[in-house]
C-alpha positions as CSV (number, residue, x, y, z in Angstrom):
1,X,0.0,0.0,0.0
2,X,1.1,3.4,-1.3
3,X,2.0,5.6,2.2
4,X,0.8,8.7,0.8
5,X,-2.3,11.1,0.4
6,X,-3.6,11.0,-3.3
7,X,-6.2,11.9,-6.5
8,X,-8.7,8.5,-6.7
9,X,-12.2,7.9,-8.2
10,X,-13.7,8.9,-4.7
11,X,-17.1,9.5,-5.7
12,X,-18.5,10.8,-2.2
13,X,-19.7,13.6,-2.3
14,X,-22.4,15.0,-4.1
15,X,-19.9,17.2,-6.8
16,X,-19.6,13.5,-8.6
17,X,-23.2,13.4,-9.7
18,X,-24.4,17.5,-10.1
19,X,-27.3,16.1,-11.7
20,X,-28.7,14.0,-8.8
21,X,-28.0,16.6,-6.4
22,X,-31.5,18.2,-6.5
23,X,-33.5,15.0,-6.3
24,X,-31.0,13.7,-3.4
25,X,-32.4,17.1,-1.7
26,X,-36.0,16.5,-2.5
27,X,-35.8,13.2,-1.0
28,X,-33.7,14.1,1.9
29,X,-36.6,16.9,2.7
30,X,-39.4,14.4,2.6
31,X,-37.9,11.9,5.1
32,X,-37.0,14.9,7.6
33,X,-39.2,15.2,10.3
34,X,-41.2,18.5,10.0
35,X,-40.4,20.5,12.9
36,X,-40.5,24.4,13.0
37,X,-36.9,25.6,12.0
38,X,-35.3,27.6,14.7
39,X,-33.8,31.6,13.7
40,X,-30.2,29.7,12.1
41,X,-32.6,27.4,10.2
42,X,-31.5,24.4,11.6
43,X,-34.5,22.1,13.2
44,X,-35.0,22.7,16.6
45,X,-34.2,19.1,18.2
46,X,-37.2,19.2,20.7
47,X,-38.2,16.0,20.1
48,X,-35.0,13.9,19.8
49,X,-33.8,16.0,23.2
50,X,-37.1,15.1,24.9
51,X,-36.2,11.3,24.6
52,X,-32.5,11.9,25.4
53,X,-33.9,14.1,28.6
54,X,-35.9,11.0,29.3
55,X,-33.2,8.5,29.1
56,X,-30.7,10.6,31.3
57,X,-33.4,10.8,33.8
58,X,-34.5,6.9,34.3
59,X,-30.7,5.4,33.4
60,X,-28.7,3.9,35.9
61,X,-25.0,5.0,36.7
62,X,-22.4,3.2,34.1
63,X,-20.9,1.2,37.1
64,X,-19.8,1.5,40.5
65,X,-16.0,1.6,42.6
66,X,-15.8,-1.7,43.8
67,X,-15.7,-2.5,47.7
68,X,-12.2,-2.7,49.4
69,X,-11.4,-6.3,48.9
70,X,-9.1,-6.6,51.8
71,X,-9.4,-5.9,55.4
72,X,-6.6,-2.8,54.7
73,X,-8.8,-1.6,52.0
74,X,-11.9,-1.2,53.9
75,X,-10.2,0.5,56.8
76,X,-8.6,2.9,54.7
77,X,-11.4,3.8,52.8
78,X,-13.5,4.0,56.0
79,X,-10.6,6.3,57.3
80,X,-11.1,8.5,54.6
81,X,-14.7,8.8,54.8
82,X,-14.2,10.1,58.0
83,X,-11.4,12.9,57.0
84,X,-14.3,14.4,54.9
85,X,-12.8,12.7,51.3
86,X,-14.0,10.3,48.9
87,X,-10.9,7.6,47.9
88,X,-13.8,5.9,45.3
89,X,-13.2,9.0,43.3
90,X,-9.4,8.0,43.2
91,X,-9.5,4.5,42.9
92,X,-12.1,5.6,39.9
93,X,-9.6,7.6,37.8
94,X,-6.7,5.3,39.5
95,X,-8.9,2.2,37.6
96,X,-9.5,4.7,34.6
97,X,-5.4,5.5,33.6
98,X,-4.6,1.6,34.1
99,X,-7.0,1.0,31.4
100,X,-5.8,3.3,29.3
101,X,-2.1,2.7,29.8
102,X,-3.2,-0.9,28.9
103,X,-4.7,0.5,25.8
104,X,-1.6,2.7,24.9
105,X,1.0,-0.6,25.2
106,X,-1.8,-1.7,22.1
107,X,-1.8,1.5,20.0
108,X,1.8,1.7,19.8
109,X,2.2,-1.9,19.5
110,X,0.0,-1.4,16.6
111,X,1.6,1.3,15.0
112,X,5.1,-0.4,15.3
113,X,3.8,-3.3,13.1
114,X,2.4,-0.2,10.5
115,X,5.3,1.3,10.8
116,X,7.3,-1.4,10.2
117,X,5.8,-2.1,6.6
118,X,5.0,1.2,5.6
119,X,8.7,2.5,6.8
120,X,10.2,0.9,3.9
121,X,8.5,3.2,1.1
122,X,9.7,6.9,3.1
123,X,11.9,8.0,5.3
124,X,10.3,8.5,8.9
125,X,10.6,10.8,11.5
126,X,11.1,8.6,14.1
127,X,12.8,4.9,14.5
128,X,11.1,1.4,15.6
129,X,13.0,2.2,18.9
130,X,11.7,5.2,19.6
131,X,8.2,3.7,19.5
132,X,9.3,1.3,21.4
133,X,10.6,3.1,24.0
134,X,7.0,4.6,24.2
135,X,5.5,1.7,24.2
136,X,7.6,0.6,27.3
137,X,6.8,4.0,28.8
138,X,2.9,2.7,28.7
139,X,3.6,-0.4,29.8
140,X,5.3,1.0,32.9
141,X,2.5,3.5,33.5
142,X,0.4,0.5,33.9
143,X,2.3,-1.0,36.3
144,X,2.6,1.8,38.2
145,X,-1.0,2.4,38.4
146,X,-2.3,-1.5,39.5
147,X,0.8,-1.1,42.2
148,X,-0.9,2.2,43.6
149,X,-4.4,0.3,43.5
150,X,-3.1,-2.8,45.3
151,X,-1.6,-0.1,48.3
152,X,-4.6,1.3,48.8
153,X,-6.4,-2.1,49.1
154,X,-8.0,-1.7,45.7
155,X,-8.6,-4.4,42.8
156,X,-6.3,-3.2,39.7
157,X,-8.5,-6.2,37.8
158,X,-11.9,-4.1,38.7
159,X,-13.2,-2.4,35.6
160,X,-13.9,1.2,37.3
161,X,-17.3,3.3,35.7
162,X,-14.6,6.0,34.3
163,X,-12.5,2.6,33.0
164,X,-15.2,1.9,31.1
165,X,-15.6,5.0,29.6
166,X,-12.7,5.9,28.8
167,X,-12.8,1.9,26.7
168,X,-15.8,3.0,24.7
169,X,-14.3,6.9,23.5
170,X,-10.9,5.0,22.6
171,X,-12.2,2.2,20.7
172,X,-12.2,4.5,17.6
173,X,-8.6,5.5,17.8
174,X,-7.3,1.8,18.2
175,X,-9.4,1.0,15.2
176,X,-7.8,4.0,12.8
177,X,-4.5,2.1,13.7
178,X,-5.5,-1.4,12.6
179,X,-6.9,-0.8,9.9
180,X,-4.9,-1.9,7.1
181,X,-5.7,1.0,4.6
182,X,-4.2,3.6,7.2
183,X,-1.0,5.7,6.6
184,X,1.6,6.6,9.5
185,X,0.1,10.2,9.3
186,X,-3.4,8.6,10.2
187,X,-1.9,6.5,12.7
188,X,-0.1,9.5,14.1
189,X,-3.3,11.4,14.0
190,X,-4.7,8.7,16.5
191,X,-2.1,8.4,18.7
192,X,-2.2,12.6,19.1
193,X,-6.0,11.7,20.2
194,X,-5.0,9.7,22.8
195,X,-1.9,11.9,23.8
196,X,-3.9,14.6,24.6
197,X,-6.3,12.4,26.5
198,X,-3.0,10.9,28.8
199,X,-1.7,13.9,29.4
200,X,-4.3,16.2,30.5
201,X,-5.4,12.5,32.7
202,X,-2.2,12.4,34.2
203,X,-2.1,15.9,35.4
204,X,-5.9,15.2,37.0
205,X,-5.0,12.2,38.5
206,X,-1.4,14.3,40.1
207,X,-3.6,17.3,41.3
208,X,-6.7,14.4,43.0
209,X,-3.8,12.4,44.3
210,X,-2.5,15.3,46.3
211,X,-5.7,16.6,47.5
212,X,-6.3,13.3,48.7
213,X,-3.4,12.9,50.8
214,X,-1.7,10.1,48.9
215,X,1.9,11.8,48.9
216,X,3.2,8.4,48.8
217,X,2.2,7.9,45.3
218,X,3.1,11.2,44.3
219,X,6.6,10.7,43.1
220,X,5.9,8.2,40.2
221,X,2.9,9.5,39.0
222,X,4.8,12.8,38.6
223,X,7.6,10.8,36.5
224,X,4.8,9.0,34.4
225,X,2.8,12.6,34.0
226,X,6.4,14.4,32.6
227,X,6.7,11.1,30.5
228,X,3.3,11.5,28.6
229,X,3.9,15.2,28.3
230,X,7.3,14.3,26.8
231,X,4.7,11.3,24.6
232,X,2.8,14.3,23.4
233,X,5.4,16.8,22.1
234,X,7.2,14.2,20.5
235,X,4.0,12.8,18.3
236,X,2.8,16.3,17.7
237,X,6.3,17.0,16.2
238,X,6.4,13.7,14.3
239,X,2.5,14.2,12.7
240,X,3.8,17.9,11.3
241,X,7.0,16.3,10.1
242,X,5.1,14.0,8.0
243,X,2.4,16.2,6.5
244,X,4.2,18.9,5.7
245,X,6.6,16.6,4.6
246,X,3.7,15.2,1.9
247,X,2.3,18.2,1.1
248,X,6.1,20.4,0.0
């Protein structure tokens, strides 16, 4: 597969058939629901926000924290509740960045294996090693994260609600990276998605670690929050190196 951006018979949009466009708009006014336009035009929503309204009202939570499964964990958390804090909120996020680190160890797994093919057909701005390096970056991350669960009496293996979420939102980018037809700019495009995610994550989880007391667990999650920071510069150098790159 060609690793560039180029001219194909992409018949998508509705400049390829000029002559269809007005019927395509005849029939896309007859199956639109005929509500009173608001002052931009634009249909006013009431009725698809009515059943969304209803749905947020009657749903249930996505998931809960999980009880202390040791005798440490439940008197720490019962400590807690009576300093006035909430450690479910921690072990929530703490739950939610071990999933993710999990899921970065796969993303630039995945992009290795792209890069690997596709690296033979233009120069690159970065090596195998280098993605590597991240990769093991991740995979520490992780490790650190399950550690700090297990001290505070928490199950690392407990899917958290925000675990979960954050599983659904990146499903997209892990699929950008397998698929096949992708170039290392798409790929790199992805990985910047979840960049941005880690590091902004990594500077909540610092800032709820400290007002929770947990100084203990400070000094690697500080190392692991300049790491993805140092993750993020480094992509968003390598995706303008190879677009501008294409497009000179």
């Amino acid at each position: 597969m060609e690793n560039t951006t180029e001219l194909g018979f992409n018949r998508t949009g509705a400049q390829s058939s000029p002559l269809s466009v007005h019927s395509m708009q005849i029939y896309a006014d007859e199956q639109s629901p005929h509500a009173a336009p608001t002052s931009d035009g634009m249909p006013d929503g009431k009725a698809i926000a009515s059943v969304r309204s209803l749905y947020v009202a009657e749903a249930e939570r996505v998931g809960s924290v999980p009880m202390p499964g040791t005798v440490t964990g439940a008197f720490n958390t019962v400590l807690s509740h009576l300093r006035g804090r909430n450690p479910e909120v921690l072990v929530d996020k703490l739950g939610e960045r071990l999933a993710f680190e999990r899921t970065g160890v796969r993303l630039y797994q995945a992009l290795i294996d792209k890069a690997t093919v596709l690296g033979g057909l233009e120069t690159l701005p970065f090596t195998i090693a280098d993605l590597q390096k991240i990769r093991g970056e991740e995979l520490e991350h992780m490790h650190i994260v399950a550690s700090a669960l297990d001290s505070l009496g928490a199950d690392p293996t407990a899917q958290t609600p925000s675990a979960d979420v954050s599983a659904v939102a990146s499903m997209g980018v892990m699929q950008v990276l397998t698929d096949p037809r992708t170039t290392i700019a798409h790929g790199l495009e992805a990985i910047l998605m979840a960049e941005l995610t880690d590091s902004d994550s990594w500077n909540l989880l610092v800032a709820l670690t400290e007002q929770a007391g947990q100084d203990t667990l400070l000094p690697d999650f500080r190392r692991a929050m300049q790491n993805e920071n140092a993750h993020l510069l480094k992509v968003r150098g390598w995706l303008r190196s190879v677009v501008l790159g294409e497009g000179a």
